[in-house]
N, CA, C and O atoms as a GROMACS GRO file, in nm:
protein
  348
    1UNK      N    1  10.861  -4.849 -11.653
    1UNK     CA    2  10.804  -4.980 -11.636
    1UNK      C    3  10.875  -5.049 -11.519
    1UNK      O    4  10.994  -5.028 -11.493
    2UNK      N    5  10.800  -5.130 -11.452
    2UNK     CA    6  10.882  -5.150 -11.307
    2UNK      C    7  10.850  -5.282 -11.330
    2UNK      O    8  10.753  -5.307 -11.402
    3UNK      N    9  10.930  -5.389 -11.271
    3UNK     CA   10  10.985  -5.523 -11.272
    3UNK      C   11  10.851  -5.609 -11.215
    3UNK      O   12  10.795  -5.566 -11.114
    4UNK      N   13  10.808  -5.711 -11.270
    4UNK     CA   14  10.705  -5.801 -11.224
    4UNK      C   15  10.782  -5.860 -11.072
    4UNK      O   16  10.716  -5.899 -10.975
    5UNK      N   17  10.930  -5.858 -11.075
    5UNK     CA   18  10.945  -5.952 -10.971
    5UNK      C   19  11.112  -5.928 -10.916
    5UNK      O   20  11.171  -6.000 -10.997
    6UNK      N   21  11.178  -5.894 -10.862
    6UNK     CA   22  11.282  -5.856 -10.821
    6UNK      C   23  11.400  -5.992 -10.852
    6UNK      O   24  11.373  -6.111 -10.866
    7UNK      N   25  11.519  -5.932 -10.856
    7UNK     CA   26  11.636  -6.014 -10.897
    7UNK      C   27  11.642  -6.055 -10.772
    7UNK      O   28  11.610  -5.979 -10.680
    8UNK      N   29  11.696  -6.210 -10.744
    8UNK     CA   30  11.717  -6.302 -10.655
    8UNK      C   31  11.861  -6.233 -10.585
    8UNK      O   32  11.955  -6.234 -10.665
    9UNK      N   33  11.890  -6.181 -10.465
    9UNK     CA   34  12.032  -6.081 -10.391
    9UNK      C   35  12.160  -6.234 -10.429
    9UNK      O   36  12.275  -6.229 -10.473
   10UNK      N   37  12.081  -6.344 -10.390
   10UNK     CA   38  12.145  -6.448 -10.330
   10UNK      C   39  12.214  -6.522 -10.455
   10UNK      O   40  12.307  -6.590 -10.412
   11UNK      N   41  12.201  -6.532 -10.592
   11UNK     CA   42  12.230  -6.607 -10.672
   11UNK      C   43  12.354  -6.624 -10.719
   11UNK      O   44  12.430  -6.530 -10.745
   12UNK      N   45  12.383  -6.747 -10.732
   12UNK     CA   46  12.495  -6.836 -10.749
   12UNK      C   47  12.591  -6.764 -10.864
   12UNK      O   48  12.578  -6.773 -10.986
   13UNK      N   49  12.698  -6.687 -10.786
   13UNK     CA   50  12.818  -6.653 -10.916
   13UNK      C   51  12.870  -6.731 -10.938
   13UNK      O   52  12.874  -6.838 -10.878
   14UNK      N   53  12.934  -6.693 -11.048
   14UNK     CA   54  13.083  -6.790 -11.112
   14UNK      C   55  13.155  -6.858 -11.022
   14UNK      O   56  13.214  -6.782 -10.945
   15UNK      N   57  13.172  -6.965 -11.003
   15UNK     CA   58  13.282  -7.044 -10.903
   15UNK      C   59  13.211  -7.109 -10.734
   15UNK      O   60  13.240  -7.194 -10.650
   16UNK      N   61  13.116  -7.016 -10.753
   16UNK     CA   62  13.064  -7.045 -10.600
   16UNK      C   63  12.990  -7.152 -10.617
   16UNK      O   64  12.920  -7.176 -10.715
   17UNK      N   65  13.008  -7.227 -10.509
   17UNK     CA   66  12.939  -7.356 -10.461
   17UNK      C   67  12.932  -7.404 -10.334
   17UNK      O   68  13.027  -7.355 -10.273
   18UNK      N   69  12.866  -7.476 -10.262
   18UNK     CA   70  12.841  -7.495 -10.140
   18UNK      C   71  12.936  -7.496 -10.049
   18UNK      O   72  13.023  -7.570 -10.095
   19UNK      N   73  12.962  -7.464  -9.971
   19UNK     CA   74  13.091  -7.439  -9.821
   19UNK      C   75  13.187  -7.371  -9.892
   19UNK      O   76  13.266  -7.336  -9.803
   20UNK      N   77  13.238  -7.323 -10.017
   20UNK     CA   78  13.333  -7.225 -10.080
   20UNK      C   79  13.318  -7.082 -10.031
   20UNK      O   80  13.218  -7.010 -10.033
   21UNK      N   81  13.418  -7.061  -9.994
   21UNK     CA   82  13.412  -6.951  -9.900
   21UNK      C   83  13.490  -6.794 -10.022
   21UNK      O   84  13.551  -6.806 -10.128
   22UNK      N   85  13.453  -6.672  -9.950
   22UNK     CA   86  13.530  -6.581 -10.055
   22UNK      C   87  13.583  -6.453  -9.946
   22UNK      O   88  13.501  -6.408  -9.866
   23UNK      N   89  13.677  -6.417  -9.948
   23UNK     CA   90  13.759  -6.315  -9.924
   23UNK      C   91  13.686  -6.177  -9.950
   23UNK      O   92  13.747  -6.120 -10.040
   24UNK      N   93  13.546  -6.079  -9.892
   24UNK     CA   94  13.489  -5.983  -9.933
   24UNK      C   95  13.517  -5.880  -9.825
   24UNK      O   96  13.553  -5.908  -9.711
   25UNK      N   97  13.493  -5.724  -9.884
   25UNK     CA   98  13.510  -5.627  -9.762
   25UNK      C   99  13.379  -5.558  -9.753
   25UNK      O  100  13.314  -5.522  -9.851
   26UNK      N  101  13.348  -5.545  -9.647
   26UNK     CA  102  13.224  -5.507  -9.576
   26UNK      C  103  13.241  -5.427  -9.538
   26UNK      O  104  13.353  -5.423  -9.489
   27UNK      N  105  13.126  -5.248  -9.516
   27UNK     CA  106  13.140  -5.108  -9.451
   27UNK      C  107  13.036  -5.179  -9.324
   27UNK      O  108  12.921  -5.207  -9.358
   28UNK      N  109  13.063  -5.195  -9.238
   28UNK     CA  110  12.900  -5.210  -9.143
   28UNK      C  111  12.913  -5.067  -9.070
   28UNK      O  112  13.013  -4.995  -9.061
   29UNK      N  113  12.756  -5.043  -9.011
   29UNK     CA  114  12.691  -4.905  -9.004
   29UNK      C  115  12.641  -4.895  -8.844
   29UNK      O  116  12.539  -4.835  -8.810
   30UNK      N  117  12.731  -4.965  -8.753
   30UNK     CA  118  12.719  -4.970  -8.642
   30UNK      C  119  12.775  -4.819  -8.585
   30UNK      O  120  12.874  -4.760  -8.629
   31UNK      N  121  12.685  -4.771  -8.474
   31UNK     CA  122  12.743  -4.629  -8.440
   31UNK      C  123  12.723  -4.526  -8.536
   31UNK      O  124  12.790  -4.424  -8.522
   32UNK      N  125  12.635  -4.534  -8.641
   32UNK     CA  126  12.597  -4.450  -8.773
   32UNK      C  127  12.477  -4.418  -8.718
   32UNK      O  128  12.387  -4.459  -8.792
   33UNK      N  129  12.440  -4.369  -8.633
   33UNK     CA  130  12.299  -4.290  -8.624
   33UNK      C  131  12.239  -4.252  -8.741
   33UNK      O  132  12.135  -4.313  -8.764
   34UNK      N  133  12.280  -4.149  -8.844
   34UNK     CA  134  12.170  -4.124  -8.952
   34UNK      C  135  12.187  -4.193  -9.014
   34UNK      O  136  12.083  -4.185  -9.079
   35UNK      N  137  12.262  -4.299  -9.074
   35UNK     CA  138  12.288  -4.393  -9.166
   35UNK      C  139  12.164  -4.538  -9.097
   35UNK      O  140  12.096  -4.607  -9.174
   36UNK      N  141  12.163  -4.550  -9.000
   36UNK     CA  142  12.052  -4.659  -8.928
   36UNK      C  143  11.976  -4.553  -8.927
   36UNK      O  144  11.939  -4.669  -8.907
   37UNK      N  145  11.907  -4.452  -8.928
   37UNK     CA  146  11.791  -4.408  -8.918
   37UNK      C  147  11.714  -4.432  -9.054
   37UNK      O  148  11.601  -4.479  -9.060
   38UNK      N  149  11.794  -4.390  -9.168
   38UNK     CA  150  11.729  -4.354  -9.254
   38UNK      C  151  11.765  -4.513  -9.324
   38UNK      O  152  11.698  -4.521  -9.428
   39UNK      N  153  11.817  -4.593  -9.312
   39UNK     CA  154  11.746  -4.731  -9.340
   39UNK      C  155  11.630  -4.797  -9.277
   39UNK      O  156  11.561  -4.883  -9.331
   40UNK      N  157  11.611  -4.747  -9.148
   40UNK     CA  158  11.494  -4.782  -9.073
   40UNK      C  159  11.402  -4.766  -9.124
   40UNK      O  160  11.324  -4.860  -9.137
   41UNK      N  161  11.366  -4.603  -9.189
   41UNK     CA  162  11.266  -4.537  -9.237
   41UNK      C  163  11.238  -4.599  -9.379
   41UNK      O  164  11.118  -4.598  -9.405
   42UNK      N  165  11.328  -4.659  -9.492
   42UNK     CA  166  11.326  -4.724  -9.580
   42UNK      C  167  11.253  -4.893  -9.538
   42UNK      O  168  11.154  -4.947  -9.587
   43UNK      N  169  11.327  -4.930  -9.454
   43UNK     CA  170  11.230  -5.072  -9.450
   43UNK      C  171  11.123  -5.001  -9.428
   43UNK      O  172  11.057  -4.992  -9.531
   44UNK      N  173  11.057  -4.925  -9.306
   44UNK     CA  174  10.923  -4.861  -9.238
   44UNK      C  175  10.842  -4.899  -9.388
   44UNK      O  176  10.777  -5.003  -9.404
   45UNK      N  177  10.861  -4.793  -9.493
   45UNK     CA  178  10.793  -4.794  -9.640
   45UNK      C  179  10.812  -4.970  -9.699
   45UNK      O  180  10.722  -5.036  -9.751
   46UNK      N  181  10.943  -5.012  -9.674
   46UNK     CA  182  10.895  -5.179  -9.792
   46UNK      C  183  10.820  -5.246  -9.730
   46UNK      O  184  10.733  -5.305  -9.794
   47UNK      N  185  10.824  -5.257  -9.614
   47UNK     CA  186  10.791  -5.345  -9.512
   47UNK      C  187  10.647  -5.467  -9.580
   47UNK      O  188  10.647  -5.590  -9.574
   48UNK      N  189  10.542  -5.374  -9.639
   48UNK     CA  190  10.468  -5.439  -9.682
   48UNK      C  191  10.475  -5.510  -9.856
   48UNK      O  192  10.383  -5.563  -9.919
   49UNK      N  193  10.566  -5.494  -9.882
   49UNK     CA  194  10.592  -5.538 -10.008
   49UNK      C  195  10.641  -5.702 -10.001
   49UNK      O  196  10.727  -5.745  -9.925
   50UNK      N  197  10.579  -5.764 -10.080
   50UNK     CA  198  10.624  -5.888 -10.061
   50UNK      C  199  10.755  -5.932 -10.174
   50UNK      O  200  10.787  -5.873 -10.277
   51UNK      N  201  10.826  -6.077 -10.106
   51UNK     CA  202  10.982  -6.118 -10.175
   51UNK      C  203  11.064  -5.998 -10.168
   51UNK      O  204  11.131  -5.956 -10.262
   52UNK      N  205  11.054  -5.930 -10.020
   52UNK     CA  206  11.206  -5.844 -10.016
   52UNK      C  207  11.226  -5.863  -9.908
   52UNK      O  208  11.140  -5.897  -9.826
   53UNK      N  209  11.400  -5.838  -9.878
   53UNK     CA  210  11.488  -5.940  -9.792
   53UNK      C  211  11.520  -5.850  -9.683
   53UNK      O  212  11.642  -5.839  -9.674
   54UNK      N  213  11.454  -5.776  -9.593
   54UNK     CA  214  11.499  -5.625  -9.558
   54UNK      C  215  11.590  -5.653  -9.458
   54UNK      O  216  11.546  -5.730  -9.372
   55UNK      N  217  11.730  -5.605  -9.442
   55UNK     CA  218  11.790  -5.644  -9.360
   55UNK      C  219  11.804  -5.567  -9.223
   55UNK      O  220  11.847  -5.454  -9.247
   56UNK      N  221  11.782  -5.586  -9.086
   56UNK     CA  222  11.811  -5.549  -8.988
   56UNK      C  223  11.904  -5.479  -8.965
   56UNK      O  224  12.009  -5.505  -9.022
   57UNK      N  225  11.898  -5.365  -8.873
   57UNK     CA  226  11.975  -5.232  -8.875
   57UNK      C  227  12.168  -5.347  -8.816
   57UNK      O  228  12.284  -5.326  -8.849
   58UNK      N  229  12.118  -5.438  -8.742
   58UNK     CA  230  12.275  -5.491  -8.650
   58UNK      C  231  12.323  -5.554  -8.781
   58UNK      O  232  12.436  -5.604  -8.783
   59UNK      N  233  12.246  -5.555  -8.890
   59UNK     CA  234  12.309  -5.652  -8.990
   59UNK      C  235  12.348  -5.557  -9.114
   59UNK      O  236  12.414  -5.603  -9.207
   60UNK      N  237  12.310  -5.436  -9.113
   60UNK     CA  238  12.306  -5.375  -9.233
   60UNK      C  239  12.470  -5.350  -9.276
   60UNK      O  240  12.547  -5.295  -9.199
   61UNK      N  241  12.510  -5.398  -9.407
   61UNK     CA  242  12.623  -5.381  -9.454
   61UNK      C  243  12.642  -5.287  -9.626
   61UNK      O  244  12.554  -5.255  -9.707
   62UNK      N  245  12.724  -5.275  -9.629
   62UNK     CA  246  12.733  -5.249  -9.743
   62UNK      C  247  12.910  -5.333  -9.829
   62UNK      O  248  13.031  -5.323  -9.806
   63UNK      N  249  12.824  -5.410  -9.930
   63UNK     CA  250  12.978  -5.496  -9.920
   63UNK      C  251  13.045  -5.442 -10.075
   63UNK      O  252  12.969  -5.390 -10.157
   64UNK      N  253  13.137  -5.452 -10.093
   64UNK     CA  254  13.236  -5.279 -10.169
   64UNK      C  255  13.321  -5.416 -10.296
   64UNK      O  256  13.315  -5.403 -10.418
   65UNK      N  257  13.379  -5.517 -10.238
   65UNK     CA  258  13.495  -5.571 -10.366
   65UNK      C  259  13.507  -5.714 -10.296
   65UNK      O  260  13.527  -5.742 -10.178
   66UNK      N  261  13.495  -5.767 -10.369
   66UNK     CA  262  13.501  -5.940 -10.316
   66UNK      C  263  13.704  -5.962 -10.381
   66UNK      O  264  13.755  -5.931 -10.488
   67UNK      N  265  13.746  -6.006 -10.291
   67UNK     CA  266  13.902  -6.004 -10.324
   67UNK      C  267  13.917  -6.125 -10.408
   67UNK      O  268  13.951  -6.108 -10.525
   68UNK      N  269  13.895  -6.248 -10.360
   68UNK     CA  270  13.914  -6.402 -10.397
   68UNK      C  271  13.843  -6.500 -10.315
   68UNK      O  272  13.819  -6.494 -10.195
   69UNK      N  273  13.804  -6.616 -10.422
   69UNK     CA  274  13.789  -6.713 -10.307
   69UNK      C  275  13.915  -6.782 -10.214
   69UNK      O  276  14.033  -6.774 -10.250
   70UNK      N  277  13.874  -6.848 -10.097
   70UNK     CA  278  13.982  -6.827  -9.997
   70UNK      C  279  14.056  -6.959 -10.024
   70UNK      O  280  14.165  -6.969  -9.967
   71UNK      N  281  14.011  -7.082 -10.116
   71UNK     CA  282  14.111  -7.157 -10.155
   71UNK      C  283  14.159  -7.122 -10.276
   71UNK      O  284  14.178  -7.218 -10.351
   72UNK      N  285  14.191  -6.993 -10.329
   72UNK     CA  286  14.276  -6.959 -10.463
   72UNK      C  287  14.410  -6.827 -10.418
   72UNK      O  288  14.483  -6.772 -10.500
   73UNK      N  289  14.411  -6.811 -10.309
   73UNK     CA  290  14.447  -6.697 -10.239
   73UNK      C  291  14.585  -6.731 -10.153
   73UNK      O  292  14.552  -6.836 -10.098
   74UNK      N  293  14.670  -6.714 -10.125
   74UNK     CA  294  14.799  -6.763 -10.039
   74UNK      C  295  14.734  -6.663  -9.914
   74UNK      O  296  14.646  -6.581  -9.939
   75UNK      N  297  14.798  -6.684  -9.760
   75UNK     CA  298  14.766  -6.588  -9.618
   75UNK      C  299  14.861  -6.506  -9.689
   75UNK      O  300  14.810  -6.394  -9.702
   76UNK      N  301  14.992  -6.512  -9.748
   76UNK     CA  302  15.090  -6.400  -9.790
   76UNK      C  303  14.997  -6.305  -9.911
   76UNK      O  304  14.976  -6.198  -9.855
   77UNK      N  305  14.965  -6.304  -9.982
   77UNK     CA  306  14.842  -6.218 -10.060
   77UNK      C  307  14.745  -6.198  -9.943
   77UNK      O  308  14.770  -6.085  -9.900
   78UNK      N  309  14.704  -6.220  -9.912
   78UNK     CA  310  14.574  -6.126  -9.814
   78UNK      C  311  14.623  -6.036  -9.749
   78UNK      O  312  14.589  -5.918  -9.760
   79UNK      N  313  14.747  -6.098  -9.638
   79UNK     CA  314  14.792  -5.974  -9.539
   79UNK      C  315  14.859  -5.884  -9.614
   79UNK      O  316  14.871  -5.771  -9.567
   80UNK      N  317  14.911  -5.909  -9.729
   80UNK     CA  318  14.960  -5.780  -9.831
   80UNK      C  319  14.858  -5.683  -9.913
   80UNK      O  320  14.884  -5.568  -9.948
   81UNK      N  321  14.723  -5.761  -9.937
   81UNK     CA  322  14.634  -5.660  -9.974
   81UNK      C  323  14.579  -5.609  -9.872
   81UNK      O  324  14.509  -5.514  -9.907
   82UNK      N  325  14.578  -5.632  -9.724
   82UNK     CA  326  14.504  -5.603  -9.598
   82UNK      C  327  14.588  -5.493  -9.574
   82UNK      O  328  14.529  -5.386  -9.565
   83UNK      N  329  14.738  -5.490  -9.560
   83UNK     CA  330  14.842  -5.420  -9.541
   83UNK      C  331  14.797  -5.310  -9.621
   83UNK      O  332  14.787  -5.197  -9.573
   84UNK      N  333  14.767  -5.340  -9.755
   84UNK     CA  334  14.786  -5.208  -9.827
   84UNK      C  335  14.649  -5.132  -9.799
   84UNK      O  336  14.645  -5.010  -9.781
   85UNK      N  337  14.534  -5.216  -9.797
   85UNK     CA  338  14.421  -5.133  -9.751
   85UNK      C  339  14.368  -5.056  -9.654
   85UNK      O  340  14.264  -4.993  -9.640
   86UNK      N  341  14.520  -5.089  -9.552
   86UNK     CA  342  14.481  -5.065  -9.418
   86UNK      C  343  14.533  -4.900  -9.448
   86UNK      O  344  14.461  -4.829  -9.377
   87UNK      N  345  14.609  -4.832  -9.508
   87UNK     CA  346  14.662  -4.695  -9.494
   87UNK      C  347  14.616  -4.570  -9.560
   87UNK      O  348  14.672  -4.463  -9.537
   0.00000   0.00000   0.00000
């Protein structure tokens, strides 16, 4: 059975509210030749479907772990989880 109407991407989590900003990590797919191809070929097919948000190959992300919002967070915690993620 398939959905009358798709879940909203955009909807309001826990804590978020207008200009609140959050600490997230993003893969972007720039320089991914088959990875932009074969999203291309995926919008190609939604394209005509209506209420979907298809995102552009310069925009396409894939976002992995939201860390914190950025007024609950010290710069000393970020560059220490940045530090550790970086190796």
């Amino acid at each position: 059975m398939t959905p009358e109407r798709m879940a909203d991407h955009w909807w309001w989590r826990p804590g978020w509210r207008p200009g609140r900003r959050m600490y997230t990590w993003h893969f972007t797919f720039g320089g991914q030749d088959d990875v932009q191809a074969l999203a291309a070929r995926y919008r190609q097919r939604l394209a005509a479907l209506p209420d979907l948000d298809l995102v552009p190959g310069r925009w396409l992300h894939l976002t992995t772990q939201g860390l914190a919002f950025t007024d609950e967070i010290s710069d000393d915690d970020v560059s220490a989880v940045v530090s550790i993620s970086s190796h």
